[in-house]
N, C-alpha and C positions, 0 to 999 in steps of 0.2 A: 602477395599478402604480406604486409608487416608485421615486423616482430609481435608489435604489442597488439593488436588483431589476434594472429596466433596464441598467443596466450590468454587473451581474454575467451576464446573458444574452448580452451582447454578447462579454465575454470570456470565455464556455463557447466560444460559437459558435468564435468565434478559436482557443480550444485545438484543439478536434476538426478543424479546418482543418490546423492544425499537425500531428496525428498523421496525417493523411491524407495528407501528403507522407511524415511517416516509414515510410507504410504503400507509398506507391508507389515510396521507393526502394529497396527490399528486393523488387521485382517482385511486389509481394502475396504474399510468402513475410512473415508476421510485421510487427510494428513494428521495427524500427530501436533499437536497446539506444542509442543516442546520436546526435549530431553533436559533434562534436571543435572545437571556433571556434580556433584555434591550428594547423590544420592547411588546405593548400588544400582548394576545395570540392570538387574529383573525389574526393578521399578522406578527407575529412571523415565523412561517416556511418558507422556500425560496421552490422554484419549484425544481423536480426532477433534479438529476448531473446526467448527462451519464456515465460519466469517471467513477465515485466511483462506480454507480451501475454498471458497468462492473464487475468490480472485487470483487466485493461481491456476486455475482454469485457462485462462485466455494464456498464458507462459504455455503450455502446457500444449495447446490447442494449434496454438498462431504461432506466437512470437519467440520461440524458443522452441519449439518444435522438431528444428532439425538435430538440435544438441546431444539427443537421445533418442536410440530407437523402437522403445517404447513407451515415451510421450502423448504420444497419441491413447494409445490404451489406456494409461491411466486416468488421462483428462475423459475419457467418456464415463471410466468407473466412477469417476466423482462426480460429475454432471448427473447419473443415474442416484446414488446415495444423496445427493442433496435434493432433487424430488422425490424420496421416501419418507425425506425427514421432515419437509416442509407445512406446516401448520397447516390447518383447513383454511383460515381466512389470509392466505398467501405469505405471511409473515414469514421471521427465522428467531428462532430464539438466541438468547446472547451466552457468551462463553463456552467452557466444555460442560457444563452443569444443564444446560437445557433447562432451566427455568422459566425467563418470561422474555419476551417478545423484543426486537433491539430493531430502533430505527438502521441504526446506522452497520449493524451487521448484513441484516437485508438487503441495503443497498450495495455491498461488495459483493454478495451472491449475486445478486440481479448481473453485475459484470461476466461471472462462470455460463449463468443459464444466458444471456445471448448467444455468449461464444458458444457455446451446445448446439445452441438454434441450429447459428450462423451456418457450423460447421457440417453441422450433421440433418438438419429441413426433418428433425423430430419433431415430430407437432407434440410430443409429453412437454417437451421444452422451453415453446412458446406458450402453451398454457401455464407451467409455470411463472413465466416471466411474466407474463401478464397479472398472475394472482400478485404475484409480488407487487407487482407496480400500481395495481390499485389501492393493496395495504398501504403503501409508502405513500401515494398520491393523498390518502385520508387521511393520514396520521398531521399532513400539514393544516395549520385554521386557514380560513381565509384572508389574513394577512399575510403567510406562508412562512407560518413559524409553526413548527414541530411542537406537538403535544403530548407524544405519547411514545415509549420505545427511548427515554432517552439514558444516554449513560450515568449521569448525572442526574438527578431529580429535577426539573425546572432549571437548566441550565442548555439550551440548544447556540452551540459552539462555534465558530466560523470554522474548526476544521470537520462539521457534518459539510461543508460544500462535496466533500467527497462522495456524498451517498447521493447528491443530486446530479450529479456528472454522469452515472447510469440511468437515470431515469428521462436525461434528456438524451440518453445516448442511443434507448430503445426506441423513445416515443416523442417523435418531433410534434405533439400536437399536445392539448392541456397544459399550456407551457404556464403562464399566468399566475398560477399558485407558485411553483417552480422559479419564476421571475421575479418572485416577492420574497422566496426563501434568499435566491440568490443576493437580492441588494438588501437585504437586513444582516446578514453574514456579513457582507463587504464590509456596512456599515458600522456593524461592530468592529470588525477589526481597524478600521480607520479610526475609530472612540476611542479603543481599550489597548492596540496594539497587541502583542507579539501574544502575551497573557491572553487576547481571546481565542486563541487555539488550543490552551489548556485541556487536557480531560474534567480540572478541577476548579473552581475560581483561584487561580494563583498568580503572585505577580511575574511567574516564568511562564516555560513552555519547552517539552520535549523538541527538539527538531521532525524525529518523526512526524507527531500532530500538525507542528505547522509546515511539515509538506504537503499531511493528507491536505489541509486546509487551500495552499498555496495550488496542489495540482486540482483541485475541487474548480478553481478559479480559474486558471488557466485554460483548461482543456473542455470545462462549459463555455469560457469566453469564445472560444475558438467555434465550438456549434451551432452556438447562437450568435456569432458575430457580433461581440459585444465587446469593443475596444476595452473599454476602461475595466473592467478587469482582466481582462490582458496587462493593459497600462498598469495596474496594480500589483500585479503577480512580478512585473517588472523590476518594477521599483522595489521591491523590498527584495528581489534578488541581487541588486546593484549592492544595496546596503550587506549583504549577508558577504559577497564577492569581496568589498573594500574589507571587511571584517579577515575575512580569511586571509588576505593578502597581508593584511598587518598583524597577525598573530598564528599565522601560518598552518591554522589546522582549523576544521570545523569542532566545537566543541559541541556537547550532548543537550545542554538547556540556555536559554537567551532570555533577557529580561525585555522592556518595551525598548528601553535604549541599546538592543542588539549588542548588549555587553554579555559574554560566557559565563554563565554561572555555574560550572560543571567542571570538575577535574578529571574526566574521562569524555571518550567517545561515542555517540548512540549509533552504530554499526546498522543496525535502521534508517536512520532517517541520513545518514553520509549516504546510502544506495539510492535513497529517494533525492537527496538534493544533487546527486550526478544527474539522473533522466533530468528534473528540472533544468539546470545549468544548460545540459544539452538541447531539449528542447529551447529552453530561451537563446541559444545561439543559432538556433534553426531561426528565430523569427528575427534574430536583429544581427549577426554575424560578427557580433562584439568577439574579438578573438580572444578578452578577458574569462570568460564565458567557458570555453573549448579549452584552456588551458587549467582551471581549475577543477573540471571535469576530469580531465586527466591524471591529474594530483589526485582526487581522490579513490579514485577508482584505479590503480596502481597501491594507494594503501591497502586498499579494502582489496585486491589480491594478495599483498604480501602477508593480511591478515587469515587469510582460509588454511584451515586445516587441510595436510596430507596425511595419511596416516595410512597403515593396513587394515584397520578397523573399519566397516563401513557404517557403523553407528556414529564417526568422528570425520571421517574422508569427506572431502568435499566442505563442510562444514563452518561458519561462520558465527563467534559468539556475541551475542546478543548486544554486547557492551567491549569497547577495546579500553584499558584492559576489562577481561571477566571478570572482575570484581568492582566495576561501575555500576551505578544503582538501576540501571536499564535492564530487569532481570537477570542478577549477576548470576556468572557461572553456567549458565544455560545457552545454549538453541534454540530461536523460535522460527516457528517456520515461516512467518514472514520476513523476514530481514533474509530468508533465501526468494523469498517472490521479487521483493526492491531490489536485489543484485542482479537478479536476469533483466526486468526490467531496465536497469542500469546499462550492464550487458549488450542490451537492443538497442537503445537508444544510441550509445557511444558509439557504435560502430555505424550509423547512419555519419557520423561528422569527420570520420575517421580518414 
């Protein structure tokens, strides 16, 4: 085993340690949507997020699994809590507020409850899954643009491809509506660039967003065997690589001309653009590819917290430095799901 193998095991292990405190302070009700470092520790932690604990499910279940050994356990506790919570008409509601009803949450739950399925031939679980996928399936018109559930008012983004990459991942059949979400998403992003991966209409974009967007494309291209968004996801990794290469870091927000508009890191979406990089070197074996997967994923270990504390051990802040506007000063519990994912992916090229 290599050095850096060995250490990237070390700091999976440390992650999944980390989400098991944010798992026990929400009384095994969900993950913990944050810790607040700006605020005392009685109320530092925010209430379980549905959405992330969806998708950290499959870490949990599969792909990180060995890292911890009780991994397992918890992935059924959340699998069980997110069929409690789930709306009568299959939905999930958006944020820690439970309010109203969120396309695009749903769909990263629908990721947890397969893995449930997959894992455990619970038929609660595929009922589930199914309520879910028939919400998500209706909420598209018959062009397959999203109507309803969205984060923005009247605003369906190319980085929802995310939320459709489960839904073809469950149900290889009703593809149609699915196949229209999917080339109106591309399409925008081909029109508007980098900005249509925004949360917001703006002329930038988180990196996280336009991963969701970028692995939304990807990894349906792949199920549906559908080149040109492959080819697409492609090509704008080429541009993000040359980027990197001449300014030596991935920065937090990019304009359409892939120019940095960000004086910090989004510690997010650097977890997310390693799996990407990696995967894209899986399909083309560009050793440009592999080499900056490495670079990043080497910062983003020298970035984790050690500590004696297990509220901080293991730990990864939201934004490098914490005081970038990527929820400064805090933990979220995603940007620990993109690191193991990260984590997995890297050591398949290793």
């Amino acid at each position: 085993m290599s050095d850096l193998i060995r250490d990237i095991n070390r700091s999976e292990h440390l992650t999944i340690c980390w989400l098991q405190r944010a798992f026990e302070v929400t009384q095994e009700k969900g993950i913990s949507h944050s810790r607040r470092n700006y605020l005392p520790g009685i109320i530092a932690w925010r209430k379980a997020y549905p959405e992330t604990t969806g998708f950290l499910i499959e870490n949990l279940l599969r792909t990180n699994s060995g890292s911890h050994p009780q991994s397992i356990e918890i992935g059924i506790k959340l699998s069980e809590w997110l069929v409690k919570i789930q709306n009568e008409d299959g939905s999930y509601n958006s944020g820690i507020s439970l309010k109203t009803p969120s396309f695009f949450n749903t769909g990263q739950i629908l990721f947890g409850l397969v893995e449930a399925y997959e894992y455990s031939k619970n038929a609660i679980y595929l009922n589930s899954l199914n309520l879910a996928y028939d919400w998500l399936l209706n909420a598209l018109d018959h062009n397959g643009i999203c109507y309803k559930g969205l984060y923005t008012e009247n605003l369906y983004q190319s980085y929802y491809s995310r939320a459709l990459w489960p839904m073809i991942k469950c149900k290889l059949d009703n593809l149609d509506r699915i196949n229209q979400s999917l080339q109106f998403l591309a399409e925008a992003y081909q029109k508007n660039g980098l900005s249509s991966f925004s949360f917001y209409n703006t002329p930038h974009a988180l990196t996280h967003t336009i991963a969701y967007g970028l692995e939304g494309f990807l990894e349906s291209g792949r199920l549906l065997n559908n080149s040109s968004l492959i080819e697409l996801t492609i090509k704008t990794l080429d541009q993000f690589a040359e980027q990197i290469q001449q300014t030596k870091l991935l920065g937090a927000e990019y304009d359409n001309q892939f120019r940095n508009q960000s004086n910090y890191c989004c510690t997010t979406g650097q977890a997310q653009f390693i799996s990407l990089f990696c995967k894209a070197y899986q399909i083309s074996q560009n050793s440009i590819y592999k080499e900056i997967a490495i670079k990043l994923i080497k910062e983003l270990m020298s970035w984790q917290i050690k500590s004696t504390n297990k509220d901080h051990n293991g730990a990864l802040y939201a934004s490098h430095p914490k005081s970038g506007n990527y929820f400064p000063y805090q933990y979220v519990n995603w940007t620990h799901k993109f690191y193991l994912d990260a984590c997995y992916e890297i050591k398949k090229i290793l």
